[in-house]
Backbone as numpy.savetxt, mean C-alpha at the origin, in Angstrom:
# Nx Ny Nz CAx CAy CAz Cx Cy Cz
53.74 -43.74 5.81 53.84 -42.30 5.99 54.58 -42.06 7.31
55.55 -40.84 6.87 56.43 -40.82 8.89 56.22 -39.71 9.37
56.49 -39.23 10.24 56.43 -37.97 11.32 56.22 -36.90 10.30
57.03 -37.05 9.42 57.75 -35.60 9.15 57.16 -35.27 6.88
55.80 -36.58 6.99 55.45 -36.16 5.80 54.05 -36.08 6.68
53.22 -35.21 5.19 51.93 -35.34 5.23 51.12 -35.83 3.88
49.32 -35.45 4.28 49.01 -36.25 3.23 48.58 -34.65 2.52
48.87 -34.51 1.01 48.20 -33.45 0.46 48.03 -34.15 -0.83
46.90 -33.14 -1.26 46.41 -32.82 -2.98 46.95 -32.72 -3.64
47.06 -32.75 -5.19 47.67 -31.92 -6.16 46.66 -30.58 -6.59
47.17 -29.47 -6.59 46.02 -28.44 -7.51 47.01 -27.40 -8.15
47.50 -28.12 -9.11 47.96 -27.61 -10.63 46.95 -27.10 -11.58
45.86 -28.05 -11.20 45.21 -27.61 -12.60 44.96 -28.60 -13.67
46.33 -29.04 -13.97 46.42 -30.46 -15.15 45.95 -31.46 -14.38
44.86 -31.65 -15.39 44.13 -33.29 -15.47 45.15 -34.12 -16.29
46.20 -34.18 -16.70 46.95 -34.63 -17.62 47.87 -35.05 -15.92
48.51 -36.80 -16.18 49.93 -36.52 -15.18 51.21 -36.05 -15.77
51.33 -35.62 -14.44 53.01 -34.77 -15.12 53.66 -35.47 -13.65
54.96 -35.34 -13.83 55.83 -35.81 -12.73 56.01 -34.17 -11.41
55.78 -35.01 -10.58 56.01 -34.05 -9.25 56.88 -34.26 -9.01
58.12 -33.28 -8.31 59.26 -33.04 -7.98 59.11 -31.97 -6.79
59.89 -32.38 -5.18 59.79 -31.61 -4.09 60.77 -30.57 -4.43
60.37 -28.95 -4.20 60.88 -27.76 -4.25 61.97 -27.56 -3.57
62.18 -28.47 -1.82 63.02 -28.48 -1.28 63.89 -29.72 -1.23
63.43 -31.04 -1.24 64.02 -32.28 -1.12 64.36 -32.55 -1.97
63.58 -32.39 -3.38 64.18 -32.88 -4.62 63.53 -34.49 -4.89
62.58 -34.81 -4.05 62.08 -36.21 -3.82 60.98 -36.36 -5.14
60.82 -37.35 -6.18 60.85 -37.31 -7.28 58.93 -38.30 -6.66
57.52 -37.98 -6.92 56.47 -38.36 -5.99 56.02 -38.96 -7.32
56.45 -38.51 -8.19 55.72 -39.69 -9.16 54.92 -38.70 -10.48
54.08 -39.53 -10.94 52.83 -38.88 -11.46 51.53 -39.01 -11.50
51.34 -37.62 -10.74 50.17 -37.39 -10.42 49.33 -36.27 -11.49
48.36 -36.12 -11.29 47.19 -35.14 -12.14 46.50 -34.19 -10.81
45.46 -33.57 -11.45 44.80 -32.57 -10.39 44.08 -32.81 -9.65
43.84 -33.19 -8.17 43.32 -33.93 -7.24 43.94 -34.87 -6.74
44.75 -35.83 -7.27 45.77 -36.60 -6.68 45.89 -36.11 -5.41
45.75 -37.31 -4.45 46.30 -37.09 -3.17 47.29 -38.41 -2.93
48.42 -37.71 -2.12 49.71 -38.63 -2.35 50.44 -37.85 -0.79
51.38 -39.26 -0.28 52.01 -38.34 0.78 53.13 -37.34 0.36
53.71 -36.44 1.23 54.65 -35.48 0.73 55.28 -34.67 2.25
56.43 -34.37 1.95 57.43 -33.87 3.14 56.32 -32.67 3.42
56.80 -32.15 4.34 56.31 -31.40 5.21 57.05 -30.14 4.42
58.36 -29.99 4.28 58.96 -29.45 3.40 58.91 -28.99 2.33
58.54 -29.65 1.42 57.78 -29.51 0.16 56.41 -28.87 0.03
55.87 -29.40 0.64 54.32 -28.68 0.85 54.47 -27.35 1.25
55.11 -27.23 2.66 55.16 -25.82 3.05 55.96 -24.58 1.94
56.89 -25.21 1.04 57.30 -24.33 0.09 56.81 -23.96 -1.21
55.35 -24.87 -1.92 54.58 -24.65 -2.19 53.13 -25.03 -1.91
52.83 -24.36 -0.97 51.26 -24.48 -0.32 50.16 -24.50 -1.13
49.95 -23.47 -2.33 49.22 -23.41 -3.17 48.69 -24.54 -4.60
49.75 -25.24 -4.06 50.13 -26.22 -5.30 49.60 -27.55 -4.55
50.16 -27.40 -3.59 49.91 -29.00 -2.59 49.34 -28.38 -1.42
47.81 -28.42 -1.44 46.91 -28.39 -0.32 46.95 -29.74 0.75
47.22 -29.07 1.80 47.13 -30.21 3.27 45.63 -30.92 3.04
45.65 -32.33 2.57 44.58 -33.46 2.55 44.22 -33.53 3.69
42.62 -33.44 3.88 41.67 -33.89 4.96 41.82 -35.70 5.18
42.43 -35.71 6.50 42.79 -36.65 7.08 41.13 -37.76 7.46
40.88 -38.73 6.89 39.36 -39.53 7.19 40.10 -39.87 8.34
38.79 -39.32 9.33 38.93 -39.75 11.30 37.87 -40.33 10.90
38.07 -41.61 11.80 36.77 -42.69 11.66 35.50 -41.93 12.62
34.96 -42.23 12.08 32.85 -41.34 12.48 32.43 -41.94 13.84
32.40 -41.16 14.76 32.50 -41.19 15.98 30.66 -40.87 16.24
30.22 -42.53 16.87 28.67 -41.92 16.36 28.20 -41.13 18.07
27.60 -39.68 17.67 27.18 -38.76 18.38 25.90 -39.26 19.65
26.28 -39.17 20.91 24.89 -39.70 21.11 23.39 -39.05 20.71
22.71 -39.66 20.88 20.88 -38.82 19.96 21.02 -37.82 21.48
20.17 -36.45 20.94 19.89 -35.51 21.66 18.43 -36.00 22.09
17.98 -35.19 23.30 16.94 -35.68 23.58 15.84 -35.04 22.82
14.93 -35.80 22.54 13.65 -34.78 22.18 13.34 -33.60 22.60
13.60 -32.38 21.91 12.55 -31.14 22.17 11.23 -31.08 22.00
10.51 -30.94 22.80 9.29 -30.41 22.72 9.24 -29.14 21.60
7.76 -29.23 20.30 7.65 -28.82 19.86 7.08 -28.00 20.05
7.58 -26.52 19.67 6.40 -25.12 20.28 5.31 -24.76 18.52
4.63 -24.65 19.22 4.07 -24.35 18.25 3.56 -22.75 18.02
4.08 -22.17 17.04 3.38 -20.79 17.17 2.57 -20.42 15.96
1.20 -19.74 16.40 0.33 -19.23 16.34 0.65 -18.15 15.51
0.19 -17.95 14.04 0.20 -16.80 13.09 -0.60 -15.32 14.29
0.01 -14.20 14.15 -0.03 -13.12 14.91 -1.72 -12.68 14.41
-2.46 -12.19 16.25 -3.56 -12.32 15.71 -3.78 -10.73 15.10
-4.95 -10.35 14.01 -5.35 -9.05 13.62 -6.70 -8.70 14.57
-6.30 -7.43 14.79 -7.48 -6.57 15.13 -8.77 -6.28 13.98
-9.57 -7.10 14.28 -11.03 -6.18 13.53 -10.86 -4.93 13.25
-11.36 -4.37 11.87 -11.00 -2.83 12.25 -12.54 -2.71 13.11
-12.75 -1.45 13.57 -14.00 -1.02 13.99 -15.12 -0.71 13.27
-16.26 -1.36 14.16 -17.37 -1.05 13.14 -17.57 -0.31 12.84
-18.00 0.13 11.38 -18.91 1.73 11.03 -20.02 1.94 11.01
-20.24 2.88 11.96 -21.77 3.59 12.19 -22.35 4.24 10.99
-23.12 3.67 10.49 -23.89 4.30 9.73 -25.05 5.69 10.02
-25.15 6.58 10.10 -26.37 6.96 11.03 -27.24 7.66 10.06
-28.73 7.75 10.38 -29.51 7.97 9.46 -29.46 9.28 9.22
-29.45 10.03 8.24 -29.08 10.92 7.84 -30.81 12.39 8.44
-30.01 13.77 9.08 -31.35 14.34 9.26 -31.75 15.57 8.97
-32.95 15.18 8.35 -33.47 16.40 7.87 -34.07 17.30 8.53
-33.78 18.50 7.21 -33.82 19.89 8.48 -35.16 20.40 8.26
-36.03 20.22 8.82 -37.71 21.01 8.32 -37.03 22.81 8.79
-37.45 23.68 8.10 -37.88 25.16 8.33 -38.88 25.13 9.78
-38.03 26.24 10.49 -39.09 26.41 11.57 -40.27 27.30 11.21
-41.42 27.28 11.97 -42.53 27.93 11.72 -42.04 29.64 11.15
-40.94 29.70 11.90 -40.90 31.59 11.42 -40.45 31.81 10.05
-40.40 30.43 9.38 -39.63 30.74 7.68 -41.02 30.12 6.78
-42.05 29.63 7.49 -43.31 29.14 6.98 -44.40 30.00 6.39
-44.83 30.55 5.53 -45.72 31.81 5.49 -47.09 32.04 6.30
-47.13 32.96 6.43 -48.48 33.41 7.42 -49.43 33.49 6.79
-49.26 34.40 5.69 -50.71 34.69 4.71 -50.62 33.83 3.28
-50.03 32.52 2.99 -49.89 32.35 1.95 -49.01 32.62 1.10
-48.23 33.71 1.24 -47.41 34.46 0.52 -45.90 34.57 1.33
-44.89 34.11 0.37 -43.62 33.80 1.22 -42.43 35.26 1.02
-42.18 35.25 1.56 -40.65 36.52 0.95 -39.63 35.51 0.53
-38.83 35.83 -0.50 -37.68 35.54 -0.39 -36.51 36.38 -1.11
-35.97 36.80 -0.33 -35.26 38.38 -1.31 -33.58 37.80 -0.83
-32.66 38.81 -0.90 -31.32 38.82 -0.56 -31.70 39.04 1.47
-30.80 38.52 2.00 -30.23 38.72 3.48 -30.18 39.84 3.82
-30.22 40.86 2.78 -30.46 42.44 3.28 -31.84 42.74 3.67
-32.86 42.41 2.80 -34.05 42.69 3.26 -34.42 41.38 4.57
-35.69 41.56 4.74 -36.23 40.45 5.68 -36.71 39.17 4.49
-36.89 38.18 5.45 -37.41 37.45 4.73 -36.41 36.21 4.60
-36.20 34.91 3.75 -35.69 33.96 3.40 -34.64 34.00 2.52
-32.96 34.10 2.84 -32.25 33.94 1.81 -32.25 32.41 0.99
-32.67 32.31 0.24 -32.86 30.98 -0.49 -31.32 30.29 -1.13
-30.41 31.02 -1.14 -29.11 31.26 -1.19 -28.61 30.04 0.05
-29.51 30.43 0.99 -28.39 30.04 2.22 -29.09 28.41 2.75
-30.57 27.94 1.49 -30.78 26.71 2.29 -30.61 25.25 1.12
-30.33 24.21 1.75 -30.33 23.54 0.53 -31.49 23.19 -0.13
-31.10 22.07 -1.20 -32.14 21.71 -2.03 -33.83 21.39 -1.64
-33.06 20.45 -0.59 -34.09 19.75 0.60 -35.01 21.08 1.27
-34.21 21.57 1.60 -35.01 22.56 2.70 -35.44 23.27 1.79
-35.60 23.76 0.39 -36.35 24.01 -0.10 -37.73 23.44 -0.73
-37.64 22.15 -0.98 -38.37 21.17 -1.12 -39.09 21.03 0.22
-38.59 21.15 0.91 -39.40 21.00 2.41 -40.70 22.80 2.61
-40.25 23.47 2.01 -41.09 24.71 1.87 -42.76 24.55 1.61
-42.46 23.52 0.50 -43.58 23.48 -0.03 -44.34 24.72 -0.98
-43.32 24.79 -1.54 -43.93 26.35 -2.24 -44.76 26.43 -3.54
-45.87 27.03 -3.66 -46.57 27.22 -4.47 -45.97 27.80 -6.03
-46.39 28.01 -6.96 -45.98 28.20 -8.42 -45.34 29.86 -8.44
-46.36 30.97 -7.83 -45.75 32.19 -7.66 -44.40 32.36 -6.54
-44.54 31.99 -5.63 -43.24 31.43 -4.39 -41.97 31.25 -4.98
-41.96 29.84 -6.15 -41.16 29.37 -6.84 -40.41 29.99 -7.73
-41.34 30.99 -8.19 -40.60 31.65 -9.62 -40.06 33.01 -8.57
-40.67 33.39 -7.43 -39.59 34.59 -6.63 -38.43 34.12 -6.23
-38.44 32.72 -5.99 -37.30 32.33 -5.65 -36.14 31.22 -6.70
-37.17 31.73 -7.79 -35.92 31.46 -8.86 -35.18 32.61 -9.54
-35.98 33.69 -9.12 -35.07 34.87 -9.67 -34.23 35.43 -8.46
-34.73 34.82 -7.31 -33.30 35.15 -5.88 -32.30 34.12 -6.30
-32.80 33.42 -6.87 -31.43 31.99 -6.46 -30.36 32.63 -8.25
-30.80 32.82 -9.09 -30.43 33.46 -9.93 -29.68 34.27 -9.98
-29.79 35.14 -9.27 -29.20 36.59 -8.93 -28.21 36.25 -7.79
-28.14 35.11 -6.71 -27.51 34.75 -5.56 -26.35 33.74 -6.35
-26.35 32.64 -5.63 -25.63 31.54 -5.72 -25.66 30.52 -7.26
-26.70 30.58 -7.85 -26.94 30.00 -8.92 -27.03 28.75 -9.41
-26.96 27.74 -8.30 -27.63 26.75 -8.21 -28.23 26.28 -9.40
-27.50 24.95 -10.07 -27.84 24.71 -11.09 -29.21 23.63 -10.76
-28.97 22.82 -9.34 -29.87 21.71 -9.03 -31.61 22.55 -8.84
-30.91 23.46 -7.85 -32.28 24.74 -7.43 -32.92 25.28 -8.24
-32.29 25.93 -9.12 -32.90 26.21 -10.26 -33.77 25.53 -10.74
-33.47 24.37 -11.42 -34.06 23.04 -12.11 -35.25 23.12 -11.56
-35.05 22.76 -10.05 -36.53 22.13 -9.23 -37.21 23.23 -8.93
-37.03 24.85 -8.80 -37.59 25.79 -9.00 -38.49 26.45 -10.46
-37.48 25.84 -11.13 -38.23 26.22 -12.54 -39.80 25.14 -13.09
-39.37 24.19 -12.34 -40.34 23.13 -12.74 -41.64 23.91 -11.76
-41.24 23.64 -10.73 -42.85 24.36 -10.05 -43.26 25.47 -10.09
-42.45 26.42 -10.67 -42.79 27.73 -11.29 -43.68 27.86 -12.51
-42.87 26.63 -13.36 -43.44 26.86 -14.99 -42.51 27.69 -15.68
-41.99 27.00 -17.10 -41.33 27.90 -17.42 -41.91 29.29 -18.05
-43.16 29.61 -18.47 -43.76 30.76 -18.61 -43.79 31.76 -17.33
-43.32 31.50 -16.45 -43.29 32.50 -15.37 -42.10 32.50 -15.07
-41.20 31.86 -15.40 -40.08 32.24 -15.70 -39.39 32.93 -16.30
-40.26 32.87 -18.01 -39.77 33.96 -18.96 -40.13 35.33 -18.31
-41.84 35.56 -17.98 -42.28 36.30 -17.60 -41.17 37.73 -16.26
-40.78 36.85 -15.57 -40.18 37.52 -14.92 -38.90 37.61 -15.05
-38.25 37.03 -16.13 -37.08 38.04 -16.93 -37.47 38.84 -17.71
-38.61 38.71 -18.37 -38.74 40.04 -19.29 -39.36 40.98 -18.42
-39.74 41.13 -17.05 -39.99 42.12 -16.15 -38.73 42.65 -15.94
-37.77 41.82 -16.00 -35.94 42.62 -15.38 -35.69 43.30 -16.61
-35.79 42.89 -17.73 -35.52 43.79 -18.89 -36.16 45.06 -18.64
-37.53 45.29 -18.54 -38.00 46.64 -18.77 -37.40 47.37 -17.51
């Protein structure tokens, strides 16, 4: 090989040989197929480049010296926060103060216009916390009736009322 050739490929395409012929020299390279690597003018190549790729020249393996050991880091998966504990707290009940407690036995419980206990305005509990007797119950199933309507209140009103004093005092609203 001299100054003024190099080493290239064939990439025609044909796996078949066909005869190569230089574009500029006219230098007759033989036959080659697709991949063939063969020398060729400098000339030739450069006038078809696409055809005859410049061959990777083997430089003898030049051994690298070893790098030194790195120290290995080691990292640690990212730590999570606990979420925060949840307070549970015991839940508190509301007793009626003495002034919603009856004096003589006998409780009021009408609308917020008159005096007395809107039954409307306490919950289930705090009615249960009353402690109310069978007549008590059925006054304050015809307030809760006429108020808010309380399907739970009702229920637990009607039971300690009785339902005969229940009827009783709707057929008092009729007449």
């Amino acid at each position: 090989m001299s100054e003024d050739t190099v080493m290239v490929r064939e990439n025609s395409g044909n796996y078949g040989a066909h005869q190569v012929v230089g574009a500029i020299t006219r230098t007759k390279y033989g036959k080659k197929a697709h991949g063939h690597t063969f020398p060729m003018y400098i000339s030739d190549q450069r006038a078809q480049p696409h055809l005859y790729i410049l061959a990777a020249v083997q430089q003898p393996v030049v051994q690298q010296p070893a790098m030194p050991a790195q120290p290995q880091v080691v990292v640690s998966a990212p730590t999570v926060q606990p979420p925060a504990p949840v307070v549970i707290s015991t839940p508190i009940v509301i007793v009626p103060s003495d002034d919603i407690k009856p004096e003589e036995g006998k409780l009021e419980m009408f609308s917020a216009d008159e005096e007395g206990i809107d039954i409307g305005l306490l919950t289930l509990q705090q009615i249960k916390n009353l402690g109310l007797d069978a007549e008590d119950a059925a006054e304050a199933y015809e307030a809760e009736a006429m108020g808010a309507g309380r399907k739970g209140v009702l229920k637990y009103l009607q039971g300690l009322a009785g339902e005969e004093a229940i009827k009783a005092l709707a057929a008092e609203d009729e007449e």
